[in-house]
SEBARO-33857 format. One record per residue (C-alpha): residue in three letters; x, z, y; residue number from 1. Coordinates in steps of 0.1 Angstrom, whole numbers. Each point is the difference from the previous one (the first is absolute). Layout:
<rs>
+-----+-------+-------+-------+-----+
!   r !  east !    up ! north !   k !
+-----+-------+-------+-------+-----+
! ALA !     X !     Z !     Y ! NUM !
...
+-----+-------+-------+-------+-----+
</rs>
This chain:
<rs>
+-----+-------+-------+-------+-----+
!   r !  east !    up ! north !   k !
+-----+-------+-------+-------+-----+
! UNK !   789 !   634 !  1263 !   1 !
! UNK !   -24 !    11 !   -26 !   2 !
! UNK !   -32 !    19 !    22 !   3 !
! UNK !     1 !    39 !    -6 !   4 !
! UNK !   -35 !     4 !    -4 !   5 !
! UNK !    -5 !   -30 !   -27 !   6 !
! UNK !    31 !    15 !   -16 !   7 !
! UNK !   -10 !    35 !    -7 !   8 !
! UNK !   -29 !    -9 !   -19 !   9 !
! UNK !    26 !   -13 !   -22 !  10 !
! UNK !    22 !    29 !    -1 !  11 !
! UNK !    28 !   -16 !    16 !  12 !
! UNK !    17 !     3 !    38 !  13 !
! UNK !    21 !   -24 !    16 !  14 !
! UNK !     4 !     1 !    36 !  15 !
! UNK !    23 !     2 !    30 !  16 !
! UNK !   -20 !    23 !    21 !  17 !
! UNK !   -21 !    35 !    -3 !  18 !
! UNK !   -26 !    -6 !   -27 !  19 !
! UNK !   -24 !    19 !    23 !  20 !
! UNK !     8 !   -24 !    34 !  21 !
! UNK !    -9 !   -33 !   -26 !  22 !
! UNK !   -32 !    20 !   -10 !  23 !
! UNK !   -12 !     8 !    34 !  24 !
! UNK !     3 !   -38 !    11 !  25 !
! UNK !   -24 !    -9 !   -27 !  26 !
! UNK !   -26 !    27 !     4 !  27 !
! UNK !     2 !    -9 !    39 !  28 !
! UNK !    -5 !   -34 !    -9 !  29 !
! UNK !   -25 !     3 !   -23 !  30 !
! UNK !   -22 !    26 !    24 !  31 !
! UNK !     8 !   -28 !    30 !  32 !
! UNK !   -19 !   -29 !   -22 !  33 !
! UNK !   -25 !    28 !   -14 !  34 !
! UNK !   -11 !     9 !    41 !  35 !
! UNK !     0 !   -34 !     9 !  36 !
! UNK !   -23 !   -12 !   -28 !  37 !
! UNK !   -18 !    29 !    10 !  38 !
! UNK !    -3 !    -6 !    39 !  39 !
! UNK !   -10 !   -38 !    -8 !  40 !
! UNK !   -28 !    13 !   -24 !  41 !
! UNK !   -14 !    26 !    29 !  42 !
! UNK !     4 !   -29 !    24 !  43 !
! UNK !   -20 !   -25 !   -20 !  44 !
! UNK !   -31 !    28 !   -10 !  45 !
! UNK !    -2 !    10 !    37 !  46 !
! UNK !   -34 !   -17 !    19 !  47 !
! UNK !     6 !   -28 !    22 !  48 !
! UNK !     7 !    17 !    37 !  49 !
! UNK !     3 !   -18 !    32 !  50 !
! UNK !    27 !    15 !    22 !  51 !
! UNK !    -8 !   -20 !    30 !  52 !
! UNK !    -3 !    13 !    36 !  53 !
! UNK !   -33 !     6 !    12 !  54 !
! UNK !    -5 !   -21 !    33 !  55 !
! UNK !   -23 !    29 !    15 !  56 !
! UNK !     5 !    36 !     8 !  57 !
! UNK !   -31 !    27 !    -8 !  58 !
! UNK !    -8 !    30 !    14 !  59 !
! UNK !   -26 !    26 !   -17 !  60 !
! UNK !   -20 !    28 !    12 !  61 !
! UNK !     4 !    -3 !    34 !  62 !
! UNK !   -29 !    21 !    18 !  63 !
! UNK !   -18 !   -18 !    30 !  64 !
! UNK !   -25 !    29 !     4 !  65 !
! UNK !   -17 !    31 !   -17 !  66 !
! UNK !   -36 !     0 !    -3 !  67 !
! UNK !   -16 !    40 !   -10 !  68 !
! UNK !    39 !     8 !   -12 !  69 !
! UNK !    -5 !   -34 !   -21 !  70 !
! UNK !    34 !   -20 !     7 !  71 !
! UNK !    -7 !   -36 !     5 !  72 !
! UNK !    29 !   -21 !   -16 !  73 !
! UNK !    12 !   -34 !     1 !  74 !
! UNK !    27 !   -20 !   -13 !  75 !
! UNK !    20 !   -28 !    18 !  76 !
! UNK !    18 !   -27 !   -15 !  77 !
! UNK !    22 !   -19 !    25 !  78 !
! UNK !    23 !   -28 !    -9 !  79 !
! UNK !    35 !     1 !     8 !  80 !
! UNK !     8 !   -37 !    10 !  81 !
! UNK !   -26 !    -4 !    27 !  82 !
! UNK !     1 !    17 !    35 !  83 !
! UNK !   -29 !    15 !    17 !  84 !
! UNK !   -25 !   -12 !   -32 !  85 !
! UNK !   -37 !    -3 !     9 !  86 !
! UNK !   -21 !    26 !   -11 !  87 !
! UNK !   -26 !    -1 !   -28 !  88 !
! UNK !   -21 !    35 !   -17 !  89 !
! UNK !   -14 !    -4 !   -32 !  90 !
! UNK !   -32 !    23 !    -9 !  91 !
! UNK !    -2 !     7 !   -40 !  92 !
! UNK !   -35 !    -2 !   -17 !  93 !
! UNK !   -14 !    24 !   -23 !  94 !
! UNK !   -40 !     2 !     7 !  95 !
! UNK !    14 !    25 !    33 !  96 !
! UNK !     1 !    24 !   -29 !  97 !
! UNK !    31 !    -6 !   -21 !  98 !
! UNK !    35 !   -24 !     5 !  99 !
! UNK !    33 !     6 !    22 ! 100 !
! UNK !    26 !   -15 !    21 ! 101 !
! UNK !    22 !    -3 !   -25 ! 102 !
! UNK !   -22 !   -30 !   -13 ! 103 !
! UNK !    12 !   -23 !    24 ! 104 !
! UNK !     3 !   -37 !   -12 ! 105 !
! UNK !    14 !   -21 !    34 ! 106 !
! UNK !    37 !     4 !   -16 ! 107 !
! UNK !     0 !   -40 !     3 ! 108 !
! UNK !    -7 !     4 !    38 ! 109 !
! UNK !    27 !    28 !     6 ! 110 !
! UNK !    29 !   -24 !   -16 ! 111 !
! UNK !   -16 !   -31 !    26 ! 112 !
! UNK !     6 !    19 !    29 ! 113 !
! UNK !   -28 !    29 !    10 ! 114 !
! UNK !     1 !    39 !     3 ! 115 !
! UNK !   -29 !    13 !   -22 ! 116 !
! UNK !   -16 !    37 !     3 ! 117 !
! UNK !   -20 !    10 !   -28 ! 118 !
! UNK !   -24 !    30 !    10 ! 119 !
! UNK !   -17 !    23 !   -22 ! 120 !
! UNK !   -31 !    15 !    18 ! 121 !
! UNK !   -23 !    29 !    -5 ! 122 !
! UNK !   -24 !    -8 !   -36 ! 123 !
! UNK !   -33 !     8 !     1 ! 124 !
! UNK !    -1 !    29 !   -21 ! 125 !
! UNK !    22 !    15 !    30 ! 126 !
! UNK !   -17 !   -11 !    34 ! 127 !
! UNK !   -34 !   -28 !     2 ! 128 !
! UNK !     2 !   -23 !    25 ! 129 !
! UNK !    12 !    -6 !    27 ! 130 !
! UNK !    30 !    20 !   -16 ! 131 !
! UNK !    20 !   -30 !   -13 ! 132 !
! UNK !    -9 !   -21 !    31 ! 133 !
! UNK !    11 !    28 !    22 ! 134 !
! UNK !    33 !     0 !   -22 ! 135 !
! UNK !     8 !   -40 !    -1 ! 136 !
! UNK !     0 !     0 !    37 ! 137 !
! UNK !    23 !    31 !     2 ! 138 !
! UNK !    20 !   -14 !   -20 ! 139 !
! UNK !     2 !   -38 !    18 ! 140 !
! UNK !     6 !    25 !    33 ! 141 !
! UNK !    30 !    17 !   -15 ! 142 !
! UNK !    16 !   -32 !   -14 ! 143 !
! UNK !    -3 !   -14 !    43 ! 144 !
! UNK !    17 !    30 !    10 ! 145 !
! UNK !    24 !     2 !   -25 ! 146 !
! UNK !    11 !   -41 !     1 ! 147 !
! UNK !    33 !     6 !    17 ! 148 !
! UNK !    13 !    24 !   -28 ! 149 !
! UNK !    -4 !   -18 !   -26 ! 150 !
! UNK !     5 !   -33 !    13 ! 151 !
! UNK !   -32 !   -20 !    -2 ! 152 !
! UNK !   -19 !   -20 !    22 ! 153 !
! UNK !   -38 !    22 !     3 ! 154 !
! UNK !   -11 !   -28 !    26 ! 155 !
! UNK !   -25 !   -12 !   -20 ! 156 !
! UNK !    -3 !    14 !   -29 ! 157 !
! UNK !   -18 !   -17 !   -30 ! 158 !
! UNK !   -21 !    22 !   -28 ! 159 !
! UNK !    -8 !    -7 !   -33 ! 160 !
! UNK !   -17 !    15 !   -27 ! 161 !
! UNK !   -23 !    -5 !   -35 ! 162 !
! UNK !   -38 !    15 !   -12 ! 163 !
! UNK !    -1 !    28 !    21 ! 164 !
! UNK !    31 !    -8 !    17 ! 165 !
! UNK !   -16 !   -33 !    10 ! 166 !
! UNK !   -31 !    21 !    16 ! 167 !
! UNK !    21 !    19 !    18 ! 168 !
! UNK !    23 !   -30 !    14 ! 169 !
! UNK !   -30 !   -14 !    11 ! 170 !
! UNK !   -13 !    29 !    17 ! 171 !
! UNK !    31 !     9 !    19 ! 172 !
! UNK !     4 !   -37 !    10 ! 173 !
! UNK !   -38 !    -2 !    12 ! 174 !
! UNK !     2 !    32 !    18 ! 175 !
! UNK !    35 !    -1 !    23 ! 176 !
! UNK !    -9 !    14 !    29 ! 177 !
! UNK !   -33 !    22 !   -12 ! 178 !
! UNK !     4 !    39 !    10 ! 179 !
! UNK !   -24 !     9 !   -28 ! 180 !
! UNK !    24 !    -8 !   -30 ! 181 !
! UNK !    32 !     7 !    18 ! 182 !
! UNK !     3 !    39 !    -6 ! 183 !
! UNK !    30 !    21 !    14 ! 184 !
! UNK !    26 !     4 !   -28 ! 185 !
! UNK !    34 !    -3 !     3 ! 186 !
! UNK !    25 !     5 !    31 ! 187 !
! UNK !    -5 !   -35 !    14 ! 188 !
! UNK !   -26 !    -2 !    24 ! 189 !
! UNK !    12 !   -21 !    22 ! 190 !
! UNK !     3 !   -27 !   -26 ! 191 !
! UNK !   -27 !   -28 !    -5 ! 192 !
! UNK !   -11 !     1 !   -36 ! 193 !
! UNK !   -11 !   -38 !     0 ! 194 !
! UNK !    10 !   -26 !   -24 ! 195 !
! UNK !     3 !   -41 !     3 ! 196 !
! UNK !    -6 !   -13 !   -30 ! 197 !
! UNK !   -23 !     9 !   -34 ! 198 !
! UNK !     3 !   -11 !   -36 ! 199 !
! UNK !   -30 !    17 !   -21 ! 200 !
! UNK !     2 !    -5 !   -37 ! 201 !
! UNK !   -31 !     3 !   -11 ! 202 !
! UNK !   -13 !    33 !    22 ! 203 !
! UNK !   -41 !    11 !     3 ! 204 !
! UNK !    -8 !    -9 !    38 ! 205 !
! UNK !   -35 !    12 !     2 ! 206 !
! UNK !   -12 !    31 !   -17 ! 207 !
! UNK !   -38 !    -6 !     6 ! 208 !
! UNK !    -4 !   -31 !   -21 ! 209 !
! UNK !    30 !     5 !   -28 ! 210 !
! UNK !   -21 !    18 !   -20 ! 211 !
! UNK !   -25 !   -26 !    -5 ! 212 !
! UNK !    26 !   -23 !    -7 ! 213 !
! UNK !    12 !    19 !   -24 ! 214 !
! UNK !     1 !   -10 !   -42 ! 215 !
! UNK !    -7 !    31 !   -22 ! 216 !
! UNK !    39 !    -1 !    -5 ! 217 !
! UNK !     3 !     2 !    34 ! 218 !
! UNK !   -26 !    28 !    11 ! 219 !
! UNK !    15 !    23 !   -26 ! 220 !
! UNK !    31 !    -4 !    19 ! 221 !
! UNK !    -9 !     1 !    33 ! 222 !
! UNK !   -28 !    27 !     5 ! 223 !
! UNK !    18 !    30 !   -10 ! 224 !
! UNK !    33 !   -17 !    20 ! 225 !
! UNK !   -26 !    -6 !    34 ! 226 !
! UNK !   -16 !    37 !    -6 ! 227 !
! UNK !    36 !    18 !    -3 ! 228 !
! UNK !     9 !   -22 !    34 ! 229 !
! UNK !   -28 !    10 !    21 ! 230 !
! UNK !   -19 !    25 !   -15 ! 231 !
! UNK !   -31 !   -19 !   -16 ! 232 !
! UNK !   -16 !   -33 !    -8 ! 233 !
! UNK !     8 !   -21 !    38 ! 234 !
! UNK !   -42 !    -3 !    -1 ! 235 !
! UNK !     5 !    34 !     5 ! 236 !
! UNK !    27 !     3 !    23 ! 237 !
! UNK !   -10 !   -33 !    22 ! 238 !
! UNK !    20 !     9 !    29 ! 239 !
! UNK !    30 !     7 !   -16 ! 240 !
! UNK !    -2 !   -25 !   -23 ! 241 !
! UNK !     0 !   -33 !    28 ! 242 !
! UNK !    27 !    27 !    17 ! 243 !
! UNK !    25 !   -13 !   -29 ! 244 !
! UNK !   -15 !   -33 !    -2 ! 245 !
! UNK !    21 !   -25 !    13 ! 246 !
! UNK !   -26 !   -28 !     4 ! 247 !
! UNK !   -17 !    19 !    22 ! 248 !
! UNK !    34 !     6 !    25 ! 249 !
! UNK !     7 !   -37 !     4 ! 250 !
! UNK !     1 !   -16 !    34 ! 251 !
! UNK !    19 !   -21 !    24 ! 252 !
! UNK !    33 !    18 !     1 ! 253 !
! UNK !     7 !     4 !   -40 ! 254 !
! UNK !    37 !   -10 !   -10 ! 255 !
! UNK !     5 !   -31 !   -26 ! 256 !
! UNK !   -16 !    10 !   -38 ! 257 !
! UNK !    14 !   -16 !   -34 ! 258 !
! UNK !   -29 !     9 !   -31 ! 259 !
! UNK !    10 !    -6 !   -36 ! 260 !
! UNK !   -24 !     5 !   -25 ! 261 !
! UNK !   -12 !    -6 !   -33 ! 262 !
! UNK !   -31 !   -16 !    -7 ! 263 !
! UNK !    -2 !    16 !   -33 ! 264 !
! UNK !     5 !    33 !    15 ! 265 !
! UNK !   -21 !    30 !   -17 ! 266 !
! UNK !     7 !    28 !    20 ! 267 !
! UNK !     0 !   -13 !    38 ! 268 !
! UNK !   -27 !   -31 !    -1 ! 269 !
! UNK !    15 !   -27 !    18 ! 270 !
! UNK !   -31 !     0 !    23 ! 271 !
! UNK !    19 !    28 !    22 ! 272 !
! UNK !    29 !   -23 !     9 ! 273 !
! UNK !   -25 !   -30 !     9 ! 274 !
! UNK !   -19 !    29 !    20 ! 275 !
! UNK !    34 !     5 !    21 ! 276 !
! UNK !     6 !   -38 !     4 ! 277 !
! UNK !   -34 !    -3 !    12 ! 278 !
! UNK !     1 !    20 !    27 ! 279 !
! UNK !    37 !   -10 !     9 ! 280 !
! UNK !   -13 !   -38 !     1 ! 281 !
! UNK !   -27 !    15 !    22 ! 282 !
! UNK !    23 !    15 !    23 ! 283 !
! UNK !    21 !   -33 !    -1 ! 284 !
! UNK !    30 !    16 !   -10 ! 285 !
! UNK !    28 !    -7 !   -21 ! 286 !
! UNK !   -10 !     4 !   -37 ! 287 !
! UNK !    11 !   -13 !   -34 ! 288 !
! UNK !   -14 !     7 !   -30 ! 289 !
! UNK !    18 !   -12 !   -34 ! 290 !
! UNK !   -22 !     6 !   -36 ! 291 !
! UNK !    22 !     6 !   -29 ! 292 !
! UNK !   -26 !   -15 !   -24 ! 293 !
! UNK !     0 !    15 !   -34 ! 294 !
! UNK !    14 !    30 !    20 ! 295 !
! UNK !    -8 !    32 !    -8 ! 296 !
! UNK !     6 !    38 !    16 ! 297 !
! UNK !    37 !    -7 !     6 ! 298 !
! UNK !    26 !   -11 !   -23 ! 299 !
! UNK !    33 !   -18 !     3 ! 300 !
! UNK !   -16 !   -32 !    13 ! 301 !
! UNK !    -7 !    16 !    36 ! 302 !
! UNK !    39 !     4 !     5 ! 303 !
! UNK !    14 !   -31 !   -19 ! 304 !
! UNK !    23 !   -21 !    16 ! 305 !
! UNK !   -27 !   -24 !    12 ! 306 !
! UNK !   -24 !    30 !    17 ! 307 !
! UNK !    38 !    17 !    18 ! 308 !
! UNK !     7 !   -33 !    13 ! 309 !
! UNK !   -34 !    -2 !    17 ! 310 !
! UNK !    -2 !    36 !    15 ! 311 !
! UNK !    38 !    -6 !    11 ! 312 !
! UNK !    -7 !   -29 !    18 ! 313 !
! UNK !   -32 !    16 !    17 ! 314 !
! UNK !    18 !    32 !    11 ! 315 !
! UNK !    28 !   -22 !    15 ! 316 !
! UNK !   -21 !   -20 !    18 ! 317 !
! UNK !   -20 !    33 !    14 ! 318 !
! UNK !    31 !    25 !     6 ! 319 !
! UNK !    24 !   -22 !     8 ! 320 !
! UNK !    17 !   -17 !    31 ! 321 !
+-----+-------+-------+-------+-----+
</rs>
């Protein structure tokens, strides 16, 4: 049987069936090879995707307290193949002026078996301190009372954080227990706002010598950031400034510390973490201190597969049965 499309260009029709049913076939066929040429070209230009299943659940924007009808959010990441996961908070840097919770870079610990909250906190161009100390603790408070709801184990709750993060982990850590930073935000009360364990990437510790510490680089940085904190210079606002100064909180009942730090750092001088190990060593309690050296302000050496196995295996040792 001649084909009836090949056979009209030629003038000539010889078939056993409607011209018009032979001609449809071909034209289907033809637009069946033309859509799957096409589909494989889309297929091939589209960017690599993954389309596995995350191993952790995450919750935004969940409000642990209001502060002057400022809502105070976190977000929780839980995994879903581990029951009753300890508890860790991560504090995000950003010179107490700047950064957020969605900056939160403990993914790696998530997927290995712990609940993280990230917290965002009052900046200093909202509230000075205590503002953001006042807020951590709320928010450590909240996460207590709300443990049975969302499935964690609040315990003994571990608390991380970077820069001013770091600081601020410090602080809280040094200061469980002390009614002059604790504040009265939030709905939970009754909760303790205490933590067990500390990792402080590279966080100031004492306000009163930093400065002096300080390269050029680093006083550029950190003046305007200390001034926007507590309202001035901390030669000028002496009290305040030891206030948020962990060094001078430590004593005999302060939970283990982890410090990483760069020894090429130019923003936080290295000097403040020795500072903190100092008077933990004095204290004789449990410090450990590791230098990244060639290590700057941050970077993706801190969280590297060698640095997460080391703050794994301390948290697990400290929050765990």
């Amino acid at each position: 049987m001649l084909d009836w499309c090949h056979s009209r260009e030629q003038g000539i029709i010889i078939t056993d069936r409607p011209p018009t049913f032979d001609c449809e076939l071909k034209e289907t066929s033809m637009r069946n090879r033309c859509s799957l040429s096409l589909c494989l070209l889309l297929l091939l230009s589209v960017p690599e995707r993954s389309f596995a299943v995350e191993s952790f659940q995450q919750i935004n924007d969940i409000q642990y307290a209001t502060a002057d009808n400022h809502r105070l959010l976190l977000d929780l990441y839980l995994p879903k193949v581990k029951q009753q996961p300890p508890l860790l908070v991560w504090i995000h840097g950003g010179a107490w002026r700047a950064g957020s919770k969605a900056n939160m870079p403990l993914i790696d610990l998530v997927k290995q078996g712990f609940a993280v909250a990230s917290v965002d906190y009052r900046l200093s161009p909202v509230a000075k301190f205590p503002a953001q100390i006042y807020d951590i603790k709320a928010a450590i408070r909240f996460l207590r009372g709300s443990a049975e709801k969302y499935g964690y184990n609040a315990d003994k709750i571990g608390i991380l954080g970077s820069s001013a993060g770091g600081h601020l982990v410090a602080l809280m850590g040094v200061t469980n227990g002390n009614q002059q930073l604790e504040g009265d935000l939030g709905d939970f009360d009754n909760q303790s706002s205490s933590v067990q364990a500390i990792v402080d990437y590279f966080g100031p510790t004492n306000f009163m010598t930093i400065l002096p510490q300080s390269t050029p680089h680093g006083l550029s940085v950190r003046i305007p950031a200390l001034e926007l904190l507590l309202g001035d210079r901390p030669e000028k606002k002496a009290d305040l400034a030891r206030l948020a100064s962990p060094v001078f909180h430590v004593d005999e009942q302060d939970p283990p510390l982890l410090i990483i730090h760069g020894d090429q750092d130019p923003q936080v001088p290295i000097n403040q973490s020795h500072e903190l190990q100092g008077k933990y060593e004095q204290y004789q309690r449990d410090v450990s201190f590791k230098v990244i050296h060639g290590g700057a302000h941050g970077g993706s050496e801190f969280f590297d597969k060698e640095r997460m196995q080391l703050v794994e295996k301390f948290l697990r040792k400290h929050l765990t049965p």
